[in-house]
C-alpha positions as CSV (number, residue, x, y, z in Angstrom):
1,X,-26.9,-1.5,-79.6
2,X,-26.1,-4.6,-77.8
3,X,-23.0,-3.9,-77.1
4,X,-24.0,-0.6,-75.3
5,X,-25.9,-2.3,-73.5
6,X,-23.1,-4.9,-72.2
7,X,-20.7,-1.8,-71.5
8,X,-23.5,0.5,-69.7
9,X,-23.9,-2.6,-67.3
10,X,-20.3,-3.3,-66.7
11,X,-20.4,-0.1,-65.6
12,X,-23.1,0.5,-63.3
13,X,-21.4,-3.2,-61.9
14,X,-18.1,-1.1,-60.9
15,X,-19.7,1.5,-59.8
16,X,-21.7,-0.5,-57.3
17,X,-18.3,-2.0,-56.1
18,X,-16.5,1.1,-55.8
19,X,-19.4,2.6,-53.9
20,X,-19.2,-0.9,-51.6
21,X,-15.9,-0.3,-51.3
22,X,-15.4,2.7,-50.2
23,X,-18.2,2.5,-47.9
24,X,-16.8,-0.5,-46.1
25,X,-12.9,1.1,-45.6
26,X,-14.2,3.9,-44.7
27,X,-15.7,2.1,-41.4
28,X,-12.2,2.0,-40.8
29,X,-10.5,5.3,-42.0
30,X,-13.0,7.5,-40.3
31,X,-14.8,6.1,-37.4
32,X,-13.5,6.1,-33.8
33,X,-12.2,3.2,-32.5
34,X,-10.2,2.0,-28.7
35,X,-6.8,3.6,-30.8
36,X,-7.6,6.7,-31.4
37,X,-5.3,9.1,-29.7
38,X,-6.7,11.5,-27.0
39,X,-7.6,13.0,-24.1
40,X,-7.5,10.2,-21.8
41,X,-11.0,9.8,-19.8
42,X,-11.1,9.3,-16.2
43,X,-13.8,6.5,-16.3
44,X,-11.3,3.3,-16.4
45,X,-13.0,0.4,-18.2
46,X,-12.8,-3.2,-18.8
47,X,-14.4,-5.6,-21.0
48,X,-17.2,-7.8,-20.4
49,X,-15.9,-11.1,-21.9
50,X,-19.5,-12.5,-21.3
51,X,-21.3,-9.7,-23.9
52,X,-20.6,-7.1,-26.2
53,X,-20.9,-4.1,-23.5
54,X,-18.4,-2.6,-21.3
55,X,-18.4,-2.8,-18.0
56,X,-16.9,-0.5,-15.5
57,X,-13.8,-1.2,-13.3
58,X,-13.9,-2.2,-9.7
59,X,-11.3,0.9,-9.1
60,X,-12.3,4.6,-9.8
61,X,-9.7,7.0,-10.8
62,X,-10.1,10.4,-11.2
63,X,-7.8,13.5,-11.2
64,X,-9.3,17.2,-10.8
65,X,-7.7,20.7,-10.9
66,X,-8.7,22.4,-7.5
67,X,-8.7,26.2,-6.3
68,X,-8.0,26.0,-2.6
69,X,-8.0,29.3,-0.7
70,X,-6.3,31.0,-4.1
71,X,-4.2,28.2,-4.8
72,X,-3.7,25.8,-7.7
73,X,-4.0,22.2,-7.1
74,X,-3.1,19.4,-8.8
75,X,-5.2,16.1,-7.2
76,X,-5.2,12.7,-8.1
77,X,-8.0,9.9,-6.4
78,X,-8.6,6.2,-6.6
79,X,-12.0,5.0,-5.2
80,X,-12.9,0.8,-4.7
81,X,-14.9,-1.2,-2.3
82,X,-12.7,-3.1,-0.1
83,X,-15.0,-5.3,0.3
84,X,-15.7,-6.3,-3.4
85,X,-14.4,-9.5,-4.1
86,X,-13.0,-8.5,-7.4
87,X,-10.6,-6.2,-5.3
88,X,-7.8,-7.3,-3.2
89,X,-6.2,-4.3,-1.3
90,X,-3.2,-4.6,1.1
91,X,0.0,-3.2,2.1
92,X,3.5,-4.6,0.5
93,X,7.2,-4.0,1.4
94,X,10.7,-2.9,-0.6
95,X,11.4,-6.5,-2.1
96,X,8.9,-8.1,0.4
97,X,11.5,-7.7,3.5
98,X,11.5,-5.4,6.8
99,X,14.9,-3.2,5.2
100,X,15.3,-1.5,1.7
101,X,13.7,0.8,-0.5
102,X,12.3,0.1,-4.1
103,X,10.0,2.1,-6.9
104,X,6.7,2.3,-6.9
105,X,5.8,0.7,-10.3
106,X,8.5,-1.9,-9.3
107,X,6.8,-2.8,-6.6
108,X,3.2,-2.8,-8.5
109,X,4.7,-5.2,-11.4
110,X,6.7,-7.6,-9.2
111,X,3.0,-8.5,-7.4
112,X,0.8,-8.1,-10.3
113,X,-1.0,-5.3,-9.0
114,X,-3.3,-3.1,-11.4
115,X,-2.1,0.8,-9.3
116,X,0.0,1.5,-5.5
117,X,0.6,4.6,-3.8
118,X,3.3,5.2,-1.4
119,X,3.0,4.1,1.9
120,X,3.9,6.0,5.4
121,X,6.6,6.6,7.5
122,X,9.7,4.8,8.1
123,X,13.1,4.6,9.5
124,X,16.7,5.3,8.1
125,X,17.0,1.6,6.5
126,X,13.6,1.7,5.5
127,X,12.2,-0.4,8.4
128,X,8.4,0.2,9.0
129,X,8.0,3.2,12.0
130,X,5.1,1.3,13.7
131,X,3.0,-1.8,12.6
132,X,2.5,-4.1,9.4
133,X,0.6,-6.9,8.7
134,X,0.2,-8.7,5.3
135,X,-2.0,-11.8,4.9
136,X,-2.9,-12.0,8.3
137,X,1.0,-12.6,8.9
138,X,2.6,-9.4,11.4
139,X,5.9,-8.0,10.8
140,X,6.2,-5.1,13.2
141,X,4.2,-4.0,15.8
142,X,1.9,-1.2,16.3
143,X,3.0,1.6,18.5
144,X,-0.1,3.3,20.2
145,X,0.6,6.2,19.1
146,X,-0.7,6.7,15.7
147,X,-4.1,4.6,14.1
148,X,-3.3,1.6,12.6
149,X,-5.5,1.1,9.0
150,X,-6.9,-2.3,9.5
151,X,-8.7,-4.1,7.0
152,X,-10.6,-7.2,6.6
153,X,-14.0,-9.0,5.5
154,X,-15.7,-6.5,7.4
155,X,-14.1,-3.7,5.4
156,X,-11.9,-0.6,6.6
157,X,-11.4,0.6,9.8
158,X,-8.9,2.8,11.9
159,X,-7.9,1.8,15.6
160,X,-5.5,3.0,17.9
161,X,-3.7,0.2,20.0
162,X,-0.2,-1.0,21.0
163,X,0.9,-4.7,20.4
164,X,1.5,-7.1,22.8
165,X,3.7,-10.5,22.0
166,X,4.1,-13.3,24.8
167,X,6.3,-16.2,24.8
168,X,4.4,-18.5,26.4
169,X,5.7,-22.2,27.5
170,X,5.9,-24.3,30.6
171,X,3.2,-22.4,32.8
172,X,5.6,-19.1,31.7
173,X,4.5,-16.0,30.4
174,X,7.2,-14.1,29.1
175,X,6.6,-10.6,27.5
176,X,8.5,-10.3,24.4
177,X,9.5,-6.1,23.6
178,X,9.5,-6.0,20.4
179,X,9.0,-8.0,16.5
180,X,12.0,-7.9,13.8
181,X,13.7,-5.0,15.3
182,X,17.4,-4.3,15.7
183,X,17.6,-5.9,19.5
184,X,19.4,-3.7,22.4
185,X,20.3,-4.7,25.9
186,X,17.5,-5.5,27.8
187,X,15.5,-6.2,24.7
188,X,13.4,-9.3,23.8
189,X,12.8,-9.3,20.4
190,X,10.8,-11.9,18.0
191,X,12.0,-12.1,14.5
192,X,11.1,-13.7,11.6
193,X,13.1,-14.3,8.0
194,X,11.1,-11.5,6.2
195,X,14.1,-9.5,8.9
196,X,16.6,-10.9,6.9
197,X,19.0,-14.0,7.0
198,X,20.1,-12.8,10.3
199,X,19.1,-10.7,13.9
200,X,21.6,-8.3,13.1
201,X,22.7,-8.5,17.3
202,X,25.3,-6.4,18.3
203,X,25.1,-7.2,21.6
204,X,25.4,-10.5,23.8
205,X,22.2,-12.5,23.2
206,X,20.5,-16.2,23.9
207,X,18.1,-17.1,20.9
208,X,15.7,-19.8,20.6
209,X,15.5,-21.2,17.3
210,X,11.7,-22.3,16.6
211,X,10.4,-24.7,14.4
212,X,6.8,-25.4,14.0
213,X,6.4,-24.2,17.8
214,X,9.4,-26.2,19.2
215,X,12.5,-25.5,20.6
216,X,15.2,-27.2,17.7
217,X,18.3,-25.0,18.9
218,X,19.3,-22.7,22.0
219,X,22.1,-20.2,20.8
220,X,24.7,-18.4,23.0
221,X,26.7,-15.9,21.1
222,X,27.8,-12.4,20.6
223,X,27.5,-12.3,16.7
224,X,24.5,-12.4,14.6
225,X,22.2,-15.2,14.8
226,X,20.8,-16.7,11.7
227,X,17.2,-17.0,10.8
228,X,16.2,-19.7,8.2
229,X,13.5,-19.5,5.9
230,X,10.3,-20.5,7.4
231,X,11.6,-20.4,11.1
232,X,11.3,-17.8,13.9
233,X,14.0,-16.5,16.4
234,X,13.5,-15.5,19.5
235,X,16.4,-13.2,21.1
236,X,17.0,-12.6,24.7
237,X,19.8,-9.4,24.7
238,X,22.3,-8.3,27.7
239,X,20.9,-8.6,30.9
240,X,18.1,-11.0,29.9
241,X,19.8,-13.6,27.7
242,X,20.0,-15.7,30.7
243,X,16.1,-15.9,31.3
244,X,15.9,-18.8,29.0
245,X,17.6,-20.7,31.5
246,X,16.2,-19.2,34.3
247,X,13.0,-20.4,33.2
248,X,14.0,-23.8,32.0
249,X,13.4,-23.6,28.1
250,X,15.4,-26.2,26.4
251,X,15.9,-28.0,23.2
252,X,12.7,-29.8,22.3
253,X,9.9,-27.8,24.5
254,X,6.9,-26.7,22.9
255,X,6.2,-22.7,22.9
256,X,3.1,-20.8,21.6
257,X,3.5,-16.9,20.5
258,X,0.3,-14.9,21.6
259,X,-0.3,-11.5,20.1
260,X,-2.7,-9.2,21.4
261,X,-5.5,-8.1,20.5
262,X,-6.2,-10.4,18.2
263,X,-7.2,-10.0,14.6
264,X,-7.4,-12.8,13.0
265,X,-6.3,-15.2,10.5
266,X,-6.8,-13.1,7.5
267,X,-6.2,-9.1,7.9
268,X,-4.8,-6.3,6.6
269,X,-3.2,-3.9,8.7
270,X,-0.7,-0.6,8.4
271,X,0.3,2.2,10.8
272,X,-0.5,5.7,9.0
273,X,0.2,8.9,10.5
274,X,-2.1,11.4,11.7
275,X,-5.3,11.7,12.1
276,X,-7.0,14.1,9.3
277,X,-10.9,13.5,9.7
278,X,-12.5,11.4,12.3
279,X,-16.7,10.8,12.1
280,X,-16.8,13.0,8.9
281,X,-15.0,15.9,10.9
282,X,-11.8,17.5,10.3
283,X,-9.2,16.9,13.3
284,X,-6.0,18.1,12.0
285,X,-3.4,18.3,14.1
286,X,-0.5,21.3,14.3
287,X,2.1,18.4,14.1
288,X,2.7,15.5,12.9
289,X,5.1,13.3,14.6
290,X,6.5,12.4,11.8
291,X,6.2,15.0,9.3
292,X,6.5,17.9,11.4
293,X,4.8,21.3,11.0
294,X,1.3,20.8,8.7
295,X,0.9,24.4,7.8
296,X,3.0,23.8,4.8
297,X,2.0,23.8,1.6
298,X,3.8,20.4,0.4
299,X,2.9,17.8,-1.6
300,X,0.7,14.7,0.2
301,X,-0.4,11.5,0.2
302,X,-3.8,10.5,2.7
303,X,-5.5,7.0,2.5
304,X,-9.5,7.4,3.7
305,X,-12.5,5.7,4.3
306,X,-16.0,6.9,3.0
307,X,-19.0,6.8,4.8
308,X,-20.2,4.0,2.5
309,X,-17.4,2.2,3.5
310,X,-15.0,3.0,0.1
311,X,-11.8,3.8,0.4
312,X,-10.2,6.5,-1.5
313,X,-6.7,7.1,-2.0
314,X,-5.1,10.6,-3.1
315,X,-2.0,11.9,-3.7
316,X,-1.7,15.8,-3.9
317,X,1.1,17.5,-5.7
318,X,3.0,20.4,-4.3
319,X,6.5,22.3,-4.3
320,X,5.5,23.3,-8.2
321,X,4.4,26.6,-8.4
322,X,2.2,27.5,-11.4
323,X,1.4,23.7,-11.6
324,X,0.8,22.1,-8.4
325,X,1.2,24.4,-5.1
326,X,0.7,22.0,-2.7
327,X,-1.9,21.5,0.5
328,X,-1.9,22.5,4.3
329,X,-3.0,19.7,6.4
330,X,-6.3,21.7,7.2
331,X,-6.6,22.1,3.6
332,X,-6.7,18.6,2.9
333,X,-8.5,17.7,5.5
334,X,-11.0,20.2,4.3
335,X,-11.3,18.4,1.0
336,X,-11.8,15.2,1.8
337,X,-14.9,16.3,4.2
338,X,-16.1,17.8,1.1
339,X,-15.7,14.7,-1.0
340,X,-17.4,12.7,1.6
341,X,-14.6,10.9,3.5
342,X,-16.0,10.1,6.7
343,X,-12.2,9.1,8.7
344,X,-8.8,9.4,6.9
345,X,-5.1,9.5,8.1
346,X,-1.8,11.0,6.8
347,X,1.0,8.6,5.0
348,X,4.3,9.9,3.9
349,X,4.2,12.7,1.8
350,X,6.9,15.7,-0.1
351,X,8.7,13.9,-3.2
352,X,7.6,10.4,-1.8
353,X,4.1,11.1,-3.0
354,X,3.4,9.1,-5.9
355,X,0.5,7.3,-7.2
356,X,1.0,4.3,-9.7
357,X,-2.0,3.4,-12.2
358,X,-1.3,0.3,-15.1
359,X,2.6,0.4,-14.3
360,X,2.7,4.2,-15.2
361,X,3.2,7.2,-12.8
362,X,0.0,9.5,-12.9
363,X,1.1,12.6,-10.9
364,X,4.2,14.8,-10.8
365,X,6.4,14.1,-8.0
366,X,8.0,17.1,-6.5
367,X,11.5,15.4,-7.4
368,X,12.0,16.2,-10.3
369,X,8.6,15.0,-11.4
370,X,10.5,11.2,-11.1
371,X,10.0,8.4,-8.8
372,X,11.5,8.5,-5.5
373,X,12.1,4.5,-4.0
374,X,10.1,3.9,-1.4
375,X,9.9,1.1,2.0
376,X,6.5,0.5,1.3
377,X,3.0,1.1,0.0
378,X,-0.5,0.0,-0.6
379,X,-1.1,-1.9,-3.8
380,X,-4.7,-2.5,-5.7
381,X,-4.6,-5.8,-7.2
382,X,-7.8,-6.4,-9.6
383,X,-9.0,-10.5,-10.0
């Protein structure tokens, strides 16, 4: 009788091990955890190091599936508050420099930055078409002909303006043409090393090398000029590269570069294309001067400002029929009235648009679904 007792309490023991057992792994086997395969959400989340909750990111993404006038569309939308100080947001350049081209997620992982889209229009090298400034440093000028996406502690803002640059030294005023251009004759042309190693002149020129606002060298040649690290050139082409002299400049004068209007010491800024909205109103042009027609359907690329000052960045898809058609200008412009964007402009667009989120690609380009390298972009860096 003992013994049955002994065995009949060795057993229940098990029992209540196994049960504990199996209760605990299954914790594991069978409840949902961070892992788990699926359908990805478009809330992005990080963790709270400070508690066991999770807080939400700085950075909004979301794509939607759209019906436009009988049309499929494929869209893709990053949402932040410039003026968060967990956000930094700025343009960036092929390799850092004026020339070249480069991917997208190369471009995101080389500064650290948490998602990009492509930026807007440029020339056959990949130079900038009108101005760029980073850090409060510019590399090319704006134009006046297209608004220039400015951004700052303030927040976001679009203005229209062209860029002035004076040489100014010994009571002298000099108006210089142009900022890390290829020079021509007649040109005056300010260049710093972010140009390259040299001014690429093809034509007779005078340059003053500059060195922490002096005069250290004054250059007569009809070759390129090189431009050290650190240092500006100024080039005087053809007709004018005897001004220097004609003015008196020589070795060891001090010379201040003003550039007007001034923005300050620590801005943002990048030349867009078209206007699409302006005061929560749709102004699409018929034309773009860079892109042409916008009455296609293609795919495109629009950087916008909400009327609670948030930027939103969205990338269209196009040229994919059954998938993606692609927008008109009007179109878009339409849509991002109805999302609430109060002013927004046009960057480049067709295969180049491409939107990079975590180092991955999230919408289809129109090449191939592939990335396409690009001159530059804007980049969303998370602190």
């Amino acid at each position: 009788m003992k013994k049955n007792n002994q065995k009949l309490i060795i057993n229940i023991g098990l029992v209540l091990v196994l049960s504990f057992i199996l209760i605990y792994a299954g914790q594991f086997l069978f409840s949902p955890n961070n892992n788990t395969p699926g359908k990805a959400d478009n809330t992005l989340n990080s963790p709270d190091t400070s508690s066991n909750s999770v807080q939400p990111l700085p950075v909004q993404y979301k794509s939607t599936t759209e019906t436009i006038n009988g049309y499929k569309q494929e869209i893709y939308m990053l949402e932040f508050d410039p003026r968060d100080e967990r956000v930094e947001f700025k343009p960036a350049l092929s390799f850092d420099n004026i020339f070249g081209f480069e991917k997208l997620s190369d471009i995101c992982k080389r500064n650290g930055a948490y998602a990009a889209v492509n930026g807007g229009f440029f020339y056959q090298f990949g130079d900038p078409a009108g101005m760029v400034a980073i850090d409060g440093q510019m590399l090319t000028t704006s134009t006046g002909l297209s608004p220039v996406l400015i951004l700052d502690k303030m927040g976001a803002r679009f203005e229209t303006f062209y860029s002035n640059i004076f040489l100014e030294s010994k009571g002298n005023r000099v108006k210089i043409n142009e900022m890390n251009r290829v020079g021509k004759n007649d040109d005056i042309i300010l260049y710093i090393d972010k140009f390259g190693n040299t001014n690429r002149a093809e034509v007779k020129s005078t340059s003053l090398i500059v060195d922490n606002n002096k005069i250290i060298s004054i250059i007569e040649s009809t070759k390129e000029v090189n431009i050290k690290k650190g240092m500006y050139v100024i080039s005087f082409y053809g007709d004018k590269s005897s001004l220097p002299d004609k003015i008196g400049l020589k070795t060891g004068d001090k010379v201040n570069i003003r550039i007007e209007p001034y923005l300050g010491y620590n801005y943002q800024a990048y030349e867009c294309g078209s206007m699409l909205v302006k005061n929560g109103k749709s102004v699409v042009p018929e034309r773009d001067k860079w892109a042409g027609t916008l009455g296609n359907r293609d795919p495109r690329t629009v950087i916008g400002i909400k009327t609670n000052g948030k930027i939103v960045l969205v990338v269209a898809d196009g040229r994919q029929p059954g998938y993606s058609e692609g927008m008109t200008g009007k179109e878009m412009g339409e849509f991002l009235v109805k999302i609430g964007v109060r002013d927004a402009a046009m960057l480049d667009g067709g295969a180049t648009s491409q939107m990079i989120i975590n180092g991955r690609i999230q919408n289809r380009p129109s090449y191939e679904g592939i990335e396409r390298p690009v001159a530059g972009c804007f980049i969303v860096k998370i602190k």
